[in-house]
Structures are given as structure tokens and as C-alpha cells.
N, C-alpha and C positions, 0 to 999 in steps of 0.2 A: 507457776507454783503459788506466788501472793495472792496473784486475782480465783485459785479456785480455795485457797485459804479464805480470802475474806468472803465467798461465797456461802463455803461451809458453814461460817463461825455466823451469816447473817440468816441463813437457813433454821440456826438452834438458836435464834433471835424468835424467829415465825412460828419454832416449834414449840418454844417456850410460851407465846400468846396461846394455843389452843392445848395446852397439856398435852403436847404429846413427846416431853425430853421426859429420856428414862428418871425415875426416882437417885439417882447417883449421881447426877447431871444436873450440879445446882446452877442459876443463874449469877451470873453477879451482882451486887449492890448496885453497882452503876444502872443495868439495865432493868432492874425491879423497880429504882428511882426513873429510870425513863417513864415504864410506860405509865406509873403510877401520874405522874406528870403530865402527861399526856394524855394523861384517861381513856388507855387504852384497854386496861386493866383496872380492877379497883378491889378493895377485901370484899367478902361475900359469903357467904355459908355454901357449901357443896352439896352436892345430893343425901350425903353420907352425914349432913347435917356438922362439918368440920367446919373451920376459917378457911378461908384457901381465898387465892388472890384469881378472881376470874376475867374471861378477856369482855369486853363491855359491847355497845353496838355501837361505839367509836372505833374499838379494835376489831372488827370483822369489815370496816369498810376501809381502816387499814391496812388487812391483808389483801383486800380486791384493788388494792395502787401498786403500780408499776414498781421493779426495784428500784427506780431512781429517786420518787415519790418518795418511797419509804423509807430513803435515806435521808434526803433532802427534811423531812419531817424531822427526824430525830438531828441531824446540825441545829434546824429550828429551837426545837425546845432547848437543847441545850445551849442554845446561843440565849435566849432570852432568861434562862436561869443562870446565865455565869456571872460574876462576881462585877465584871467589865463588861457591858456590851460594847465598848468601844475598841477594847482588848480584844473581844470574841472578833469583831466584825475584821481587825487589823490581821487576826490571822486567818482567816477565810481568805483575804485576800493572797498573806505570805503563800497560803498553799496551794493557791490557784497557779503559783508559779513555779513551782517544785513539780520534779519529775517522778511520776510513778516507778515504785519501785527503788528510788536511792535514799540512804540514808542523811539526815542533817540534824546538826546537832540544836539541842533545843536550850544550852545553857542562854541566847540572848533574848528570847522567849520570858515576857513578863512571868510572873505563879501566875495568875490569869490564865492566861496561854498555857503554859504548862499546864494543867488541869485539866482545862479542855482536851489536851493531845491528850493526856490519859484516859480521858472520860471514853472517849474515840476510840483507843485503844481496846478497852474492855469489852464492846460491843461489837 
């Protein structure tokens, strides 16, 4: 059930680069700061001559990487924008040990750390 959860929710990640999440299906803050970040996406004028945030030729060779690729990229960014990259890097490690699927509690988790599991979260 999680693993086709978090497939779903990375799916309307991919769908959200090439427009095609319905108009009612906003993205969140977090992931409009990803790809912006990662220039995957950038502002841009539309056909229709509107702003709109389009996907770039960083983001279509994005989509042609593997899911693990594309995950591994987005921990990237957002390890090199956290607050801590020593914080970021200490919990890549804590997570490397944790079991998929169980829950643990995040109150010993610097706010560093906490952020990032949020940031994670949202995506």
C-alpha cells in the first residue's frame, strides 16, 4: 500500500513537469521550490501568451532518468539547500537504517532534520 502510495504521489510529481495534473490539482510549495531549484522548470510565457512555469531542457532529460535517478536528484537538491548540510547528510544516514514502512518518532531530529522529513514528505 505505501510503496504504490509513494509511486502515485511521484507520478503527479512527472505530471506536474509536463502539464498534464488537472487544473484542481495544485502542486505544492515544496515541489514548485524543487524543480525551480533545480531547473527543472523555470517562469516563462505560454502559448496563450500567460506566465506559467514551464518544464526546461534540464527537465525532459529529467524525465528520461530512471525512478531511482529521479529521486536520488531531488534528496540532492534538497540536501544542498538545507539549512545544515551536515544535519542533511546525518539524516540520510539515520534513514539508511530505518525500516520501510515503520513509523519513528522525529522529536530527536534537529529542525534541520525536521524540515527535510517534511520537505520529503510533501513530494
Amino acid at each position: 500500500v505505501l510503496d504504490k502510495f509513494c509511486t502515485d504521489k511521484w507520478n503527479e510529481v512527472l505530471g506536474f513537469l509536463v502539464n498534464l495534473l488537472p487544473p484542481s490539482a495544485l502542486p505544492s510549495n515544496i515541489l514548485v521550490v524543487f524543480v525551480r531549484r533545480a531547473g527543472l522548470m523555470a517562469d516563462a510565457v505560454d502559448t496563450n501568451g500567460r506566465k506559467a512555469l514551464l518544464i526546461t531542457a534540464k527537465g525532459y532529460e529529467y524525465m528520461l532518468k530512471d525512478y531511482h535517478a529521479q529521486v536520488w536528484d531531488f534528496v540532492m537538491v534538497a540536501m544542498r539547500h538545507a539549512q545544515s548540510q551536515e544535519d542533511a547528510l546525518s539524516l540520510l544516514f539515520t534513514l539508511s537504517y530505518c525500516t520501510f514502512g515503520k513509523g519513528y518518532p522525529i522529536d530527536a531530529l534537529t529542525k534541520c532534520q525536521q524540515q527535510l522529513i517534511f520537505e520529503f514528505s510533501q513530494v
